[in-house]
Structures are given as C-alpha cells and as structure tokens.
C-alpha positions as CSV (number, residue, x, y, z in Angstrom):
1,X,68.2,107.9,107.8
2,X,70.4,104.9,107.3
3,X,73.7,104.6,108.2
4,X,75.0,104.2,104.5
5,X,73.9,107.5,103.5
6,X,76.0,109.5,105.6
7,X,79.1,106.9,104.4
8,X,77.5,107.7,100.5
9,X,77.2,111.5,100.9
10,X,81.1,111.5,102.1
11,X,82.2,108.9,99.1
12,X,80.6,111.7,97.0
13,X,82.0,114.8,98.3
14,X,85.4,113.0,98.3
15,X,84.9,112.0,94.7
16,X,84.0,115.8,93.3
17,X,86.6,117.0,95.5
18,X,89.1,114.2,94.1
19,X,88.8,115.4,90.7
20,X,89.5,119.0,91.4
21,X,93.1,117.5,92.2
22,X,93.3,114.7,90.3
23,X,95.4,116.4,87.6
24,X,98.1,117.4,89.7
25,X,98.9,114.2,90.6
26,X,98.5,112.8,87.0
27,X,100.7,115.7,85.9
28,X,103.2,114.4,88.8
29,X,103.6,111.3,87.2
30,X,104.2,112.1,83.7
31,X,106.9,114.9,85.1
32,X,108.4,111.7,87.3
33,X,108.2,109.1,84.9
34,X,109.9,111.3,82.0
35,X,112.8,112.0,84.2
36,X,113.3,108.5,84.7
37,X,113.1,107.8,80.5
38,X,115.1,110.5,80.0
39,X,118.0,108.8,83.0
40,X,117.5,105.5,81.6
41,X,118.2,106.8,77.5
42,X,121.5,108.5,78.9
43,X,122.5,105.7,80.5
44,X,121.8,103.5,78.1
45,X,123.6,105.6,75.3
46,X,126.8,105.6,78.3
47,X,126.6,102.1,79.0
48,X,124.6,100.2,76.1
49,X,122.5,98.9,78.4
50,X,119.1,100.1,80.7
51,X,119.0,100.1,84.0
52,X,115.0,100.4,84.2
53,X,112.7,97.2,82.9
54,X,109.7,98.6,83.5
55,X,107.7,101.4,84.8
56,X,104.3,101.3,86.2
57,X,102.3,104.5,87.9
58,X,98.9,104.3,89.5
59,X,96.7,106.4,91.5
60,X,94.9,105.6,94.8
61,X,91.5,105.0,94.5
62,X,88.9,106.7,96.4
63,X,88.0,103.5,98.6
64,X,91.2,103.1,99.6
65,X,91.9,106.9,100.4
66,X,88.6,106.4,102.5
67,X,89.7,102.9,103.9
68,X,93.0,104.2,104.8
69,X,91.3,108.0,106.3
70,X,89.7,105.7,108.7
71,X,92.5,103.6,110.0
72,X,94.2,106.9,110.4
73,X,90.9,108.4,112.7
74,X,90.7,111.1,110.5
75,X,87.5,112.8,109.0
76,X,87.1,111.8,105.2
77,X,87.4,115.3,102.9
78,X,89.9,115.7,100.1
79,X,92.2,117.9,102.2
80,X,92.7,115.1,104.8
81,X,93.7,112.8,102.2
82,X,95.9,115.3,100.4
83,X,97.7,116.1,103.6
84,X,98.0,112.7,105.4
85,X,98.0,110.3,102.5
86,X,101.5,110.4,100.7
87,X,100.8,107.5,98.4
88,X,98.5,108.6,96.3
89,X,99.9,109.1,93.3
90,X,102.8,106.4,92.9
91,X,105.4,104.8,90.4
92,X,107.0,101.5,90.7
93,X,110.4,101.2,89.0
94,X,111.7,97.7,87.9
95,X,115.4,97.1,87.6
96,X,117.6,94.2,86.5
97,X,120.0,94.5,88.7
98,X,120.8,95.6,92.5
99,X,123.2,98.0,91.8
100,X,120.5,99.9,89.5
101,X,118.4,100.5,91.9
102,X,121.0,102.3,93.7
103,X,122.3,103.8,90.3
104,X,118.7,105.5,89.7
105,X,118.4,106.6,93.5
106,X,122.0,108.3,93.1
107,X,120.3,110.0,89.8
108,X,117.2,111.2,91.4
109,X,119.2,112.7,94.4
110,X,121.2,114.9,91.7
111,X,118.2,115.9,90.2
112,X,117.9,119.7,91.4
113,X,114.1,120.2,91.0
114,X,113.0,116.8,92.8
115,X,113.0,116.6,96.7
116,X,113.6,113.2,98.1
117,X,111.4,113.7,101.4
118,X,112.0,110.0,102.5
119,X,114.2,107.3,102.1
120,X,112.6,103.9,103.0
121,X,115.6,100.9,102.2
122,X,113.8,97.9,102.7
123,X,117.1,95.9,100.8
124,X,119.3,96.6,103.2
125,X,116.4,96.3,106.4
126,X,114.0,94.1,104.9
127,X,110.6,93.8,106.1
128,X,109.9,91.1,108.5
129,X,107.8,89.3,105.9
130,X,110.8,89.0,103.4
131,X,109.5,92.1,101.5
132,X,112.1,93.9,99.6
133,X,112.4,97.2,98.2
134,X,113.7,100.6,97.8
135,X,111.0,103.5,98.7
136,X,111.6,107.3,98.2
137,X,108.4,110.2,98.6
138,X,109.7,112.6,96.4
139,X,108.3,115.9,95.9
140,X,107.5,116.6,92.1
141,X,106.8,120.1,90.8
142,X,104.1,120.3,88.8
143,X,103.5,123.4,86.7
144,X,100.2,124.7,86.3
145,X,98.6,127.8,85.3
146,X,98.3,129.2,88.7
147,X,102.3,128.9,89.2
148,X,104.7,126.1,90.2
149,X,103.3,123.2,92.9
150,X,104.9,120.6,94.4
151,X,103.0,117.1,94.7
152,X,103.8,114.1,96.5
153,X,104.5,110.9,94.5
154,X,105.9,107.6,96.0
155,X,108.5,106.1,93.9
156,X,109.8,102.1,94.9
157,X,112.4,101.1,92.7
158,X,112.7,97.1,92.9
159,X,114.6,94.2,91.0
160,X,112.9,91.9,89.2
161,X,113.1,89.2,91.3
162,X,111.6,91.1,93.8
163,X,108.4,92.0,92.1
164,X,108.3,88.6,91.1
165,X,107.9,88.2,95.1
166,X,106.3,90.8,95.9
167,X,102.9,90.3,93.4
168,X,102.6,87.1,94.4
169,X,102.5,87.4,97.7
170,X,100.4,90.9,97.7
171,X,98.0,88.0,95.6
172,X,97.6,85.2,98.2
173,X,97.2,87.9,101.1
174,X,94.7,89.4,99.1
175,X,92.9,86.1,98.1
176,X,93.4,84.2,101.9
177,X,91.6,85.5,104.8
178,X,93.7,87.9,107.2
179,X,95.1,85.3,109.2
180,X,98.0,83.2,107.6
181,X,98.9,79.9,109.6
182,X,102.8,80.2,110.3
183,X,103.7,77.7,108.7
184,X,103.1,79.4,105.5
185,X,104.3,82.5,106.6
186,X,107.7,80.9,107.6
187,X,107.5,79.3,103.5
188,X,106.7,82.8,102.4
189,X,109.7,84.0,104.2
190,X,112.1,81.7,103.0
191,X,111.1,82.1,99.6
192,X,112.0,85.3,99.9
193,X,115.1,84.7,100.6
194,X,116.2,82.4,98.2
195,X,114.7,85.0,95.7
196,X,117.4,87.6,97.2
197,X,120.2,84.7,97.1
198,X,119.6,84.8,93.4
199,X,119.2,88.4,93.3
200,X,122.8,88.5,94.6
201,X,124.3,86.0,92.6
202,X,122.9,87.6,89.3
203,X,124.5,91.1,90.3
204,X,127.9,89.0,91.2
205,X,127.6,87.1,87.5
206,X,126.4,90.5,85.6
207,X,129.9,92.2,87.7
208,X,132.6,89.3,86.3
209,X,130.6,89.2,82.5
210,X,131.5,93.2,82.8
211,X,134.9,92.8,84.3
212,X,136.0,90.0,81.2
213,X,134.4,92.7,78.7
214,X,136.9,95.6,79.6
C-alpha cells in the first residue's frame, strides 16, 4: 500500500467528520459578527460615526487543520482538531482608529453571553516581525436543537493601517521561500513602524478634529 493512502483515508475521515461540525462554527460566526453590527449601529447612532470598517470571517480549511495537527504531534481526527485547534472559525475586525479597537474590546467584555478566554495585545507588545494586532478567543454560544453550546471563534480587531501591513507581508512570505535574507526582514520591520507612526498621528489628528467640534 502506498504511503498516500493512509494520508488520503485520514483527509477523508477528517472531511466527513468536519461537516458534522461545520455548522456550529458557521453558526458561531453569524452570532459573533451580528453582535459586532448591532455594537457598531449603536455607536454609530451615539456618536455619528462607525468604529468598524470592515468585517471578514473565515473558516480553517481541512489542510491546514491537518498541517497544523501535525506540527502539534497529534493524531488527525476531528476531535483533535476541535480540541487543540482554537482558530478555526475566525473574524477579523477592521477599525479606523486605535482607540476603536479598544472601544469594541471594552464592548465585547460587557457582553454577558461571550467569554473572552484570551487576550493576545500585540499593539501594545508587538510581534518581533512588526506585526500588530489585537487577538481575543472568545467563547460564542451557539444555539442548537440539542441545547445551548459554546464554540471557539478567534476574533483580531486591527486598524487599517495595520491590515494594510499585515496582507502584504502575509503575501511576500507566502510567495518567497521560508528563508528571508535580513536585510529585508530589517525593511519589513521598519515599514512597520512607520505604518504605526501614522497610525498614531491619525488617532492624535482624529482626537484635536473631535476636541474643536465640541
């Protein structure tokens, strides 16, 4: 028998399994991302503006959950990937402003039926590589016929300017072979900064525009 049909048969099983549960995490991203609508409408209505620019949700795929299983040494079934895995079901939150992001977190923390798990500030503690952003793993219930569940979904909440940093450089790692020469990591870097130097000075323009409007 050759190797790949072993590393097919598992693909498989982890597929049919997938599906069984698919829903719940679907249905924990719907309950998630109307939360945040309904936040970002009474805000708006408060403040005549919105915090959030844009939402997006996605779910991991089944390579991944298998590619990720392995790293971990862990078998590949559907109930390793449901307990280990807290990223597969996830929603990225894009704000304006700095202050938003911390606006929104405030909001979700207040929200009695959501349980923040895990806080992960990469604004304040940026990642070595520059990368910057706010993650929370939040659990989400999720009603379903059989009673009230509770489903994992990882939530990053992010300014503009740092998605604008973040895709690109998710792109050219993904393009470029695994090894970067550090030169261009250094460039990388120091892009990122200058991106979080603007970042700053648009929350500090956005603050005196507000301040004359009183």
């Amino acid at each position: 028998m050759s190797t790949t049909e072993p590393m097919n048969e598992r693909f498989g099983e982890l597929l049919e399994a997938f599906v069984t549960v698919q829903c719940r995490y679907q249905a924990a991203l719907r309950e998630i991302r109307t939360k945040l609508e309904i936040l970002d409408e009474e805000f708006q209505m408060r403040n005549k503006r919105n915090p959030i620019h844009t939402m997006q949700s996605r779910m991991k795929t089944i390579p991944s959950m298998v590619e990720k299983l392995r790293r971990k040494g862990l078998a590949v079934t559907m109930e390793n990937a449901v307990e280990a895995l807290s990223d597969i079901a996830g929603i990225r939150v894009i704000c304006s402003y700095i202050d938003d992001i911390y606006t929104l977190y405030r909001l979700l923390l207040a929200q009695d039926d959501i349980l923040i798990k895990e806080t992960r500030d990469y604004i304040k503690n940026p990642k070595p590589n520059g990368y910057r952003s706010l993650h929370l793993l939040a659990d989400i219930p999720v009603y379903l016929a059989e009673g009230k569940v509770y489903v994992p979904v990882e939530i990053q909440i992010r300014t503009i300017a740092m998605d604008f940093w973040a895709s690109l450089e998710h792109q050219l790692r993904y393009k470029e072979p695994e090894w970067v020469p550090k030169s261009l990591n250094e460039e990388l870097f120091r892009s990122a900064e200058d991106i979080a130097a603007i970042d700053l000075k648009m929350q500090a323009i956005y603050n005196a525009v507000s301040e004359l409007n009183k």
